[in-house]
Kinemage of the C-alpha trace (Angstrom):
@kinemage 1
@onewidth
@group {chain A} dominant
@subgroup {mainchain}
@vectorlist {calphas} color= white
{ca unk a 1} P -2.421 20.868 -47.762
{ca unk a 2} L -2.778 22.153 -43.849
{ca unk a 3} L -2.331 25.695 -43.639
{ca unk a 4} L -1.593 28.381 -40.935
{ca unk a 5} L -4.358 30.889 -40.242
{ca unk a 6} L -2.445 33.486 -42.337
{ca unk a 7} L -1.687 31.028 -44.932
{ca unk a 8} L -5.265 30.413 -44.965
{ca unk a 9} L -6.720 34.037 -45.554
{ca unk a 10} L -4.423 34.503 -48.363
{ca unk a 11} L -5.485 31.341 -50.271
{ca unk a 12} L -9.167 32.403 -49.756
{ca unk a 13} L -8.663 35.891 -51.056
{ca unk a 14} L -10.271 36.122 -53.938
{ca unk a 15} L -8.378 38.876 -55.480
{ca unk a 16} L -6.670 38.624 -58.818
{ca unk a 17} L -3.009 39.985 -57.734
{ca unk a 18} L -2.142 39.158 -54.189
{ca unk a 19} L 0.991 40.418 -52.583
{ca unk a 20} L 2.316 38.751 -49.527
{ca unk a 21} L 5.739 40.457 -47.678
{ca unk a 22} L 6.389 38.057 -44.684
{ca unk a 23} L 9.108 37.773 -42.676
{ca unk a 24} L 11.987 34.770 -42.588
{ca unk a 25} L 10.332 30.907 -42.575
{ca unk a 26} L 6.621 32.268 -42.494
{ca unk a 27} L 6.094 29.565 -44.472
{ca unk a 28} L 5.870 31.473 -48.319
{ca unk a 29} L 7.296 28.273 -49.929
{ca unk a 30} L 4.966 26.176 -48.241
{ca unk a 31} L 2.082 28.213 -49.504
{ca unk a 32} L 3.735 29.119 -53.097
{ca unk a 33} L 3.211 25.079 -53.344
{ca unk a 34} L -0.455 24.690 -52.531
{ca unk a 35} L -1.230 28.137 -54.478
{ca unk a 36} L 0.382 26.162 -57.981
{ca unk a 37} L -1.308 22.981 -57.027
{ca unk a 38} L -4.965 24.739 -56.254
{ca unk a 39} L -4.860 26.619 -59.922
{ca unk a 40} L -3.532 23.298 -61.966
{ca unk a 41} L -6.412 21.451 -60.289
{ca unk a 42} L -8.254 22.471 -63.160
{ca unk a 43} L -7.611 21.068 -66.770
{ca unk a 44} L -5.469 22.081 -69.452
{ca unk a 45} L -3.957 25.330 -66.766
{ca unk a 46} L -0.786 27.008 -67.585
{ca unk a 47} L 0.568 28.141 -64.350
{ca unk a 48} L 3.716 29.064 -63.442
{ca unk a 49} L 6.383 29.572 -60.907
{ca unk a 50} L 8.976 32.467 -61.045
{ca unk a 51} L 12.280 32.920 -59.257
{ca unk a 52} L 15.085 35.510 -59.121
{ca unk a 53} L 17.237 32.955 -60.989
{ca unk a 54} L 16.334 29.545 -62.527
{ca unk a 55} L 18.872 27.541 -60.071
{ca unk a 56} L 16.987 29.823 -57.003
{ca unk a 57} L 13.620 27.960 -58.392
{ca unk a 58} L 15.039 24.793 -58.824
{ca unk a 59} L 16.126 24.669 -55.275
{ca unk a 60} L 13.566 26.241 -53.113
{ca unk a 61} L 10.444 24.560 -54.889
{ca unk a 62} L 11.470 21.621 -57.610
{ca unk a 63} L 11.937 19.016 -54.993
{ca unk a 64} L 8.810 19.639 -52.682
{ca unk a 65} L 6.461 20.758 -55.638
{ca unk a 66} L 7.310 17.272 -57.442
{ca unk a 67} L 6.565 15.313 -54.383
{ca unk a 68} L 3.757 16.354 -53.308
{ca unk a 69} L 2.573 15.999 -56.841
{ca unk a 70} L 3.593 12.507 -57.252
{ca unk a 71} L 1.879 12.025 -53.588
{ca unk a 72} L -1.290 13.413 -54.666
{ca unk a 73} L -0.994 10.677 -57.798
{ca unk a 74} L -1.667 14.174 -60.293
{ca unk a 75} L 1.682 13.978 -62.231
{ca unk a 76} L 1.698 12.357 -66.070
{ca unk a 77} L 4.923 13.031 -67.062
{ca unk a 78} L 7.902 15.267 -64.829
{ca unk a 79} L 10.675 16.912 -66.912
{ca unk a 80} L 13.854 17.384 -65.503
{ca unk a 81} L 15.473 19.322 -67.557
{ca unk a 82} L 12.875 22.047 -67.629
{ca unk a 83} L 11.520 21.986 -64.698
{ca unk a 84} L 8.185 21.209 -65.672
{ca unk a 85} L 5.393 18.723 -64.733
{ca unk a 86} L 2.015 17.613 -66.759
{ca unk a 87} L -0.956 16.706 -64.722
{ca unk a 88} L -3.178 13.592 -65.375
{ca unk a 89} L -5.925 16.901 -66.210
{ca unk a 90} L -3.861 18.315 -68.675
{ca unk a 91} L -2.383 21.498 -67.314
{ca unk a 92} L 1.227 22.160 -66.954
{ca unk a 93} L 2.803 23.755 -63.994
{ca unk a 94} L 6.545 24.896 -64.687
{ca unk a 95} L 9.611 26.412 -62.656
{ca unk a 96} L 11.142 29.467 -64.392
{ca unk a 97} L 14.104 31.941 -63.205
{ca unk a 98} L 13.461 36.198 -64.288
{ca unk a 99} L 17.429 35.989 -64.689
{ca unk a 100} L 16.319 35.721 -68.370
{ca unk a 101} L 13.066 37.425 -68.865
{ca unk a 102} L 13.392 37.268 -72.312
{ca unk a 103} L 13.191 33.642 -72.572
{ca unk a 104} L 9.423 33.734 -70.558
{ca unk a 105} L 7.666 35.650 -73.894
{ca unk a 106} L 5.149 34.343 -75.737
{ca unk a 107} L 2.994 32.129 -74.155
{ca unk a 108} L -0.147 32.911 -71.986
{ca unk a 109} L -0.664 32.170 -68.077
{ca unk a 110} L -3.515 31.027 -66.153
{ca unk a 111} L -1.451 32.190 -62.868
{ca unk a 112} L 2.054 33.028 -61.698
{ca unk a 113} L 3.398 32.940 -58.772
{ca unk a 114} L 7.034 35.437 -58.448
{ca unk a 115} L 8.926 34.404 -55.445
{ca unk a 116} L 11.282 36.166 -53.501
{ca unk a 117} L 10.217 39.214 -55.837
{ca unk a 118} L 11.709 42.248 -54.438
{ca unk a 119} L 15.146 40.625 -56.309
{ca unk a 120} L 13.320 40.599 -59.163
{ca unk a 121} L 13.759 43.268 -62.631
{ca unk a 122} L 10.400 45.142 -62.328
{ca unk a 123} L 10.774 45.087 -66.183
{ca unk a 124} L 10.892 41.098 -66.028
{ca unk a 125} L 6.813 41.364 -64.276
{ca unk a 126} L 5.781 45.196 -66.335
{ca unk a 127} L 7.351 43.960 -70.257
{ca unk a 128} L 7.237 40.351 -69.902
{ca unk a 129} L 5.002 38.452 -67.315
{ca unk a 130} L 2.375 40.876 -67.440
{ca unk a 131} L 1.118 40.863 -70.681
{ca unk a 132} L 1.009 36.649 -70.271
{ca unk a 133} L -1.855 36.854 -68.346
{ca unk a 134} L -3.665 39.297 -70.550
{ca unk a 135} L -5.764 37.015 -72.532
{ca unk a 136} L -6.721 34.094 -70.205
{ca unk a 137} L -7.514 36.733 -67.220
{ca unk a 138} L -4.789 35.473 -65.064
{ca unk a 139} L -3.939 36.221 -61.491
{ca unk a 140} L -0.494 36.643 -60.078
{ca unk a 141} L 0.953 35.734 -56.356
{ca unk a 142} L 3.846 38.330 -55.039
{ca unk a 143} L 5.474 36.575 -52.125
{ca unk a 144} L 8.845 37.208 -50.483
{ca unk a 145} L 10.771 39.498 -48.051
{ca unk a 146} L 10.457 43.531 -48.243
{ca unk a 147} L 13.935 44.965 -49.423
{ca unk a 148} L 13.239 48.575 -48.680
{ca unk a 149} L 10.890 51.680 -49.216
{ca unk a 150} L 12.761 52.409 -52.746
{ca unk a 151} L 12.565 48.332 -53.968
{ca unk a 152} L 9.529 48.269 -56.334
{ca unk a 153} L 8.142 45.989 -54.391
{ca unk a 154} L 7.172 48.776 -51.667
{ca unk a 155} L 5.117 49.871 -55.003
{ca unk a 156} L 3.214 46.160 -55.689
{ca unk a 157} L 2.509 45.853 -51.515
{ca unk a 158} L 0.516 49.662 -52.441
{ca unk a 159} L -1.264 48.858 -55.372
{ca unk a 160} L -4.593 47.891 -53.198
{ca unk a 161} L -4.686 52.179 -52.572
{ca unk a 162} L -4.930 52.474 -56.329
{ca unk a 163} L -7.077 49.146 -57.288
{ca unk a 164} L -8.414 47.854 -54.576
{ca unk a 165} L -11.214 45.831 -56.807
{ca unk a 166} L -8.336 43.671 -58.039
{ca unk a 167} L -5.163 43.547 -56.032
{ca unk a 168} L -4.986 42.848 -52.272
{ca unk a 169} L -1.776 42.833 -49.827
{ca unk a 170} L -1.013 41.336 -46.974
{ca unk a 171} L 1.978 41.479 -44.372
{ca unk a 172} L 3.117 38.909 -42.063
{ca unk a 173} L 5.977 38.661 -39.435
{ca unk a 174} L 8.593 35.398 -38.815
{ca unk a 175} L 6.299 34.674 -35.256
{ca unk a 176} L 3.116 35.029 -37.592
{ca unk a 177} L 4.034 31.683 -39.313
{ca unk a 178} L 4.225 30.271 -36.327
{ca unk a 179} L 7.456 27.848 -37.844
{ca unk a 180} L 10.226 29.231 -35.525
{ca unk a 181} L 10.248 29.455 -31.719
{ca unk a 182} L 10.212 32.578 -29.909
{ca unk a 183} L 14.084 32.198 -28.459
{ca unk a 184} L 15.123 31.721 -31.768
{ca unk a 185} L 13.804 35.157 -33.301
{ca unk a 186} L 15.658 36.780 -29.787
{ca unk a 187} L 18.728 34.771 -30.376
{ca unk a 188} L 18.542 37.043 -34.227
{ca unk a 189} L 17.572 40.109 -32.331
{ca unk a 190} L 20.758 39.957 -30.493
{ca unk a 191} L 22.622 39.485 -33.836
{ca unk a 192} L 21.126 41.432 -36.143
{ca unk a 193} L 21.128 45.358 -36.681
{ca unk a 194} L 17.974 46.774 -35.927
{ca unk a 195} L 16.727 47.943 -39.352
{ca unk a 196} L 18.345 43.837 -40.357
{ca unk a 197} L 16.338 42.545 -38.198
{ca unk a 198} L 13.231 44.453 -38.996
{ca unk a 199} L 13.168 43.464 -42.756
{ca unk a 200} L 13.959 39.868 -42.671
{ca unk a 201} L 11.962 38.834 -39.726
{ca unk a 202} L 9.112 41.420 -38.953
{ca unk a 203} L 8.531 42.640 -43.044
{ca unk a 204} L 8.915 46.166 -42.793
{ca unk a 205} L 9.986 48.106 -45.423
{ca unk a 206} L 12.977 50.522 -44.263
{ca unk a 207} L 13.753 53.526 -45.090
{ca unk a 208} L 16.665 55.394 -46.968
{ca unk a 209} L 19.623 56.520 -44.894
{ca unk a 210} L 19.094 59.900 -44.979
{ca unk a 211} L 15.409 60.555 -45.629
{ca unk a 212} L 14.829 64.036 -46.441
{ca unk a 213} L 11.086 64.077 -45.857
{ca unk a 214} L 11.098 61.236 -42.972
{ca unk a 215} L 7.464 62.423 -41.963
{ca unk a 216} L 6.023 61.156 -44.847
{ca unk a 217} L 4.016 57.835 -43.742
{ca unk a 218} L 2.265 56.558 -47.442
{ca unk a 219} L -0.449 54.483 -45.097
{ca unk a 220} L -1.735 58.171 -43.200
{ca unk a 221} L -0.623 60.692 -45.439
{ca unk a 222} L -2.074 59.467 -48.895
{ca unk a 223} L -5.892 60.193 -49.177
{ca unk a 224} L -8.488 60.395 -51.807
{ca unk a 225} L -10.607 63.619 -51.245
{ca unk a 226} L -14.530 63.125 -52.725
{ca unk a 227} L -15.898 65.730 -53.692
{ca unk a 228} L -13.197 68.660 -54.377
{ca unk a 229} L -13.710 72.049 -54.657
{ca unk a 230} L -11.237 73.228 -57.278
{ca unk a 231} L -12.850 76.653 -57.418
{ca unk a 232} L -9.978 77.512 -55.974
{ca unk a 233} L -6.096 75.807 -56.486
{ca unk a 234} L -3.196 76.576 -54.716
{ca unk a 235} L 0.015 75.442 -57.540
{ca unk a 236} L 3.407 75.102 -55.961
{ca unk a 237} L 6.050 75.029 -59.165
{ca unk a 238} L 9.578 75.270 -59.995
{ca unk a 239} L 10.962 76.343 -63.436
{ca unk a 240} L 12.900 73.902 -65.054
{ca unk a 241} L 12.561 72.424 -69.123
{ca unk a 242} L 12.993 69.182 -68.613
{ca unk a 243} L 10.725 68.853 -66.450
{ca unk a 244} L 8.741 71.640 -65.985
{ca unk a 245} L 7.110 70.458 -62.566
{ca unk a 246} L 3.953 71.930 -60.422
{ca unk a 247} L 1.613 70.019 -57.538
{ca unk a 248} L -1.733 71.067 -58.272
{ca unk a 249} L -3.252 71.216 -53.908
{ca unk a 250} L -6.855 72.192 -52.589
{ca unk a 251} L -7.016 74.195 -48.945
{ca unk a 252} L -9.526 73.482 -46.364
{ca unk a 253} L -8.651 75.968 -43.370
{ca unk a 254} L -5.088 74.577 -42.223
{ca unk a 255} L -4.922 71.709 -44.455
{ca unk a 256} L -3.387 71.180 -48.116
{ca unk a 257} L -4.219 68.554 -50.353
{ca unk a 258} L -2.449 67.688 -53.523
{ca unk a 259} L -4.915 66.500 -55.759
{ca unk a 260} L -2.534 66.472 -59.228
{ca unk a 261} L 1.049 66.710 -60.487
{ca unk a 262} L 1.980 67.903 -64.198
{ca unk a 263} L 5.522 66.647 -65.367
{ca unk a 264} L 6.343 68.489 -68.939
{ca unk a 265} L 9.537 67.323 -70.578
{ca unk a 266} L 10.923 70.077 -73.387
{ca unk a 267} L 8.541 72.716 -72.403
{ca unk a 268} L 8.272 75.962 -70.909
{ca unk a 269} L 6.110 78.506 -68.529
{ca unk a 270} L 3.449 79.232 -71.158
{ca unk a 271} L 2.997 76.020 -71.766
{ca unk a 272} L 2.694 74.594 -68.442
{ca unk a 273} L 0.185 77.684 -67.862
{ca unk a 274} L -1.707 76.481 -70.645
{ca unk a 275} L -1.927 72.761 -69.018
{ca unk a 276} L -3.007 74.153 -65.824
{ca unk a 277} L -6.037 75.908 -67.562
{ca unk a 278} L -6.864 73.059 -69.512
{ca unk a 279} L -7.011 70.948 -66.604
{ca unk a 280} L -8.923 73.747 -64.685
{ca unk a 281} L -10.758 76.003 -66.944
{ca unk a 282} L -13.018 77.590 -63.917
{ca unk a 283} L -10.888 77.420 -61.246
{ca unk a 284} L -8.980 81.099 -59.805
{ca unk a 285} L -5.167 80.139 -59.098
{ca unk a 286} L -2.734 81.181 -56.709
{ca unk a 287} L 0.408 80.228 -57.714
{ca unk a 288} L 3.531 79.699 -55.603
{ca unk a 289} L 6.586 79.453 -57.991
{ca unk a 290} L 10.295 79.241 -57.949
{ca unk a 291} L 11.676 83.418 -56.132
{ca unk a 292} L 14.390 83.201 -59.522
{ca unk a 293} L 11.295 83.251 -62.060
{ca unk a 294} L 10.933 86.959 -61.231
{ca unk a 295} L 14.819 87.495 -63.311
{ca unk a 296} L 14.520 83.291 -65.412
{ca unk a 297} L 12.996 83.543 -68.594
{ca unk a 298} L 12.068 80.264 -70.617
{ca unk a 299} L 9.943 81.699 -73.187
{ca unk a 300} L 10.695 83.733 -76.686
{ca unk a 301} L 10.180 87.420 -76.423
{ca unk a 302} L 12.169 88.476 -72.772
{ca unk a 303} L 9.105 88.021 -70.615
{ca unk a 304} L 10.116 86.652 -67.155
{ca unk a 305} L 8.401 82.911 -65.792
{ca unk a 306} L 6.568 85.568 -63.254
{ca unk a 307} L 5.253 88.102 -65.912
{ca unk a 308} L 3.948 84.999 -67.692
{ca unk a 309} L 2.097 83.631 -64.856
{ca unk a 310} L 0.621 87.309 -64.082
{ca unk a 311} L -0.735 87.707 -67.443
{ca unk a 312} L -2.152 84.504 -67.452
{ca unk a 313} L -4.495 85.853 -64.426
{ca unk a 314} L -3.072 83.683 -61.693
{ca unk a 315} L -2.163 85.365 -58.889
{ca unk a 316} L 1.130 85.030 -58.015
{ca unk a 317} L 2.540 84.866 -54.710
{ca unk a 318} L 6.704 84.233 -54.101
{ca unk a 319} L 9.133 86.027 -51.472
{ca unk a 320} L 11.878 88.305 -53.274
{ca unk a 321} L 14.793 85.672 -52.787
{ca unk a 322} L 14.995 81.766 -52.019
{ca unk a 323} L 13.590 80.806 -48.369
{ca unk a 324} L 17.107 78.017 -47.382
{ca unk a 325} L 16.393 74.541 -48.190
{ca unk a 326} L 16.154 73.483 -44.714
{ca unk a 327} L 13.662 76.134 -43.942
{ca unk a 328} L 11.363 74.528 -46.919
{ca unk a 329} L 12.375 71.041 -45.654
{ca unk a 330} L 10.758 71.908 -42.205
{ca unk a 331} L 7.784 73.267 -43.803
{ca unk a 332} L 7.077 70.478 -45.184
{ca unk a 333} L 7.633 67.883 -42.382
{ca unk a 334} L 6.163 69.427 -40.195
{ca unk a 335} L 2.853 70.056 -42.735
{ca unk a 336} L 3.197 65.925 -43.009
{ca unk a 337} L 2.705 65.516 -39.108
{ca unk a 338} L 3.785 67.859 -36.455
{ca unk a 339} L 5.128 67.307 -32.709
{ca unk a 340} L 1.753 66.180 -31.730
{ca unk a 341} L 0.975 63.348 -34.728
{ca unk a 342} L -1.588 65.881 -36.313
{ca unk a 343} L -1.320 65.880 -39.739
{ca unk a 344} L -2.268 68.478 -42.673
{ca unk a 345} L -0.531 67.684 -45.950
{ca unk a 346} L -2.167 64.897 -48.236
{ca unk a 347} L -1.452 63.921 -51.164
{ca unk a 348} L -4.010 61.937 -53.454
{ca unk a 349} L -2.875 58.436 -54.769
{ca unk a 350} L -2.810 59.530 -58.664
{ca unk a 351} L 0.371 61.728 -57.344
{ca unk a 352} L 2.430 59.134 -58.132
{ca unk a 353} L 5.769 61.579 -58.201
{ca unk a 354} L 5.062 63.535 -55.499
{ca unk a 355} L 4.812 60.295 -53.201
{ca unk a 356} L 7.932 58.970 -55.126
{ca unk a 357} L 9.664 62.023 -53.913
{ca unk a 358} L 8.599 62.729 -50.514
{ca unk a 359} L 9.374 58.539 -49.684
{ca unk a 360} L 12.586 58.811 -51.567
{ca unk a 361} L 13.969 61.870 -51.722
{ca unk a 362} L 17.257 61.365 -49.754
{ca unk a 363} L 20.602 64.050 -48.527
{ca unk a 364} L 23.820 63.677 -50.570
{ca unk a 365} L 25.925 61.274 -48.364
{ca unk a 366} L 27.547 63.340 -45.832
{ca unk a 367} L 25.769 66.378 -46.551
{ca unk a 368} L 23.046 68.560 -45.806
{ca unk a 369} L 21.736 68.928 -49.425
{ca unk a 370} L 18.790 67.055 -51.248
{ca unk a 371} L 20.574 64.621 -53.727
{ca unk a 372} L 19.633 65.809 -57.129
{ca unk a 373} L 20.918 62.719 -59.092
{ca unk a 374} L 17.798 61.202 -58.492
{ca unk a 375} L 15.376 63.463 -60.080
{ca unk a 376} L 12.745 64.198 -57.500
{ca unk a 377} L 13.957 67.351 -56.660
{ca unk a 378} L 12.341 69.715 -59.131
{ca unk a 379} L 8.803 68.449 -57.582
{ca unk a 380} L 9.754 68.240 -54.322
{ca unk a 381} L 11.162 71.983 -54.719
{ca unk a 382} L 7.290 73.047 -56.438
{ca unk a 383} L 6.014 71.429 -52.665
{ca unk a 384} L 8.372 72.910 -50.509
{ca unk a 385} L 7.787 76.661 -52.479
{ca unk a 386} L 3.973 76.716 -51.461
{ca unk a 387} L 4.035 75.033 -48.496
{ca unk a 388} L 6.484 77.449 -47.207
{ca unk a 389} L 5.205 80.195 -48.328
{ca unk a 390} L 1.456 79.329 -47.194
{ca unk a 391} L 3.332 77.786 -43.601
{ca unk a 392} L 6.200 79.376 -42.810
{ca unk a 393} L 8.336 77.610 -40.199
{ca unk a 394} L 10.957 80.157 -38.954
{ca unk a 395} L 12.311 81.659 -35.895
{ca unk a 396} L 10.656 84.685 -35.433
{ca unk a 397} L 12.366 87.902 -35.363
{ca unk a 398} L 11.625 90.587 -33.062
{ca unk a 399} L 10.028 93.557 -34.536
{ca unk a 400} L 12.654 96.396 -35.768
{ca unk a 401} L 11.512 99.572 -35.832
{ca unk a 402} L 13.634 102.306 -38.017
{ca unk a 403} L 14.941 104.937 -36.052
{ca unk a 404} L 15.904 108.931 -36.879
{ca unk a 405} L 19.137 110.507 -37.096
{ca unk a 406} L 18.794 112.913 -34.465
{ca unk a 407} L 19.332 114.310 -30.885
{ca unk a 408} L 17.286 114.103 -27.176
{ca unk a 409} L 16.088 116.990 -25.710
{ca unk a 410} L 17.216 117.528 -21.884
């Protein structure tokens, strides 16, 4: 089958999970066909394709895919009712719909293909299609149009930062597939909303209304630091039992970098203290908790979260009363990249929470406060206290100096 040039480098890409976010008539269909018919070529293959819903995969690919079978003289026997055709070689290619995950259990894949798969349950790919390709080493084809920073899809298009041995991604505008004219994608400009018409034709993935941490770029500000000196950690934390949260950063000069996250469900100060030493026997810790831990106690015996952390050894650094939100907001952005693109907070890829939170983390609608329904707020609150702390950004005050009660002499 002809290809386009970016058509092309993704069907030579030898990875063994590809994701592909491409803009409006790039051609994904096109190459969802010749990616099915290159991995039945061999016999007795089980590969299949996966839609949304099983009437989406009936009419985007049944037609074409049977054609161009029946062209190439390859199909034995085609099955209309199931969507499924058997090649002269013996393997089986077949059109299924995630609408009813349940129904796709139990068998085992050579390769899948999930179109359109930002509309897709992430359950239907992590507790179902997943474990199909487990024992026959199968790969897996992501194709479709971005839906958005919080879609898990924004999550597949990353997994190259975390696995780059095995999964690869690749991003493609409507112009890049080279199958609609110039004055037609102008003709949509004029119609569509900007952030519109950046998802569907030029594959971005937008952002939440109402970003709290909107300096927060994944591609710039996630990093993997080799090697780290952890003879020294700075631990931002904020008391809470379920979960007790704390970002675990290094400091070189004017830079932080968040090299863990600890998440403990049910649990309390000591215990979280105890993690941190487990995790970092040697290390000397500064600790930068939640102000109300100096009065909050969530251990037996009326010892206050600050007393705790004191007689573990850390030492403990926190301002007598809450900084305001938008102060610790500000810290943070600007720590993420300043007025001048310079950045100086990283966070490693194993983070997973933290860069949850800082990409996610959104303002109750109408509101200046961080919307706490969603969970992120306890980490994002251990961030903001050290960060703040260790990079203050406030007006500053002019210098008062006390005066006496008294009188001038003549």
């Amino acid at each position: 089958m002809p290809l386009s040039k970016p058509q092309e480098t993704i069907a030579l890409d030898s990875h063994r999970f590809i994701c592909v976010v491409a803009g409006r008539r790039f051609g994904k269909t096109h190459l969802s066909i010749r990616q099915l018919c290159y991995h039945a070529k061999e016999p007795d293959r089980n590969v299949w394709y996966v839609a949304p819903t099983y009437k989406q995969a009936k009419q985007i690919v049944w037609r074409k895919l049977k054609h161009k079978l029946q062209d190439l003289k390859w199909a034995k026997k085609v099955n209309e009712s199931e969507l499924s055709i058997e090649l002269k070689n013996g393997s089986l290619i077949s059109l299924k719909g995630a609408d009813n995950a349940d129904s796709l259990r139990g068998v085992g894949l050579d390769y899948l293909i999930l179109d359109e798969f930002a509309d897709i349950d992430p359950e239907a790919w992590y507790e179902v299609l997943r474990p199909t390709l487990a024992d026959k080493q199968g790969g897996a084809l992501f194709i479709g149009t971005p839906k958005g920073i919080g879609n898990w899809a924004h999550d597949i298009y990353n997994m190259p930062t975390e696995n780059p041995e095995q999964w690869a991604s690749y991003q493609y505008t409507t112009i890049d597939g080279g199958n609609v004219k110039p004055e037609e994608i102008e003709a949509a400009k004029r119609d569509l909303d900007v952030r519109t018409f950046r998802q569907e034709f030029l594959a971005t993935f937008e952002t939440y209304a109402g970003r709290i941490y909107y300096s927060f770029d994944r591609k710039q500000n996630v990093l993997t630091v080799e090697p780290i000196d952890t003879s020294v950690i700075y631990v931002g934390m904020d008391f809470n039992i379920d979960p007790m949260s704390a970002v675990v950063a290094v400091r070189l000069k004017d830079t932080l970098y968040v090299i863990d996250e600890i998440r403990m469900f049910s649990s309390n100060t000591q215990e979280l203290v105890d993690e941190i030493k487990a995790r970092y026997p040697t290390s000397k810790v500064w600790v930068y908790p939640d102000p109300a831990g100096s009065a909050r106690k969530t251990a037996a015996g009326g010892v206050t979260d600050h007393a705790i952390l004191q007689n573990a050894g850390f030492v403990l650094k926190s301002p007598r009363a809450h900084t305001p939100v938008r102060d610790r907001i500000n810290a943070v952005n600007s720590r993420l990249c300043d007025s001048t693109g310079v950045r100086h907070l990283y966070v490693a890829p194993k983070c997973k929470y933290t860069i949850e939170g800082l990409e996610r983390q959104t303002y109750k609608e109408g509101t200046s406060q961080p919307d706490k329904e969603s969970g992120y707020d306890h980490m994002m609150d251990a961030l903001g206290y050290m960060v703040d702390y260790l990079f203050p950004v406030r007006k500053e005050q002019p210098e008062y100096t006390p005066q006496r009660w008294g009188h001038k002499l003549a």
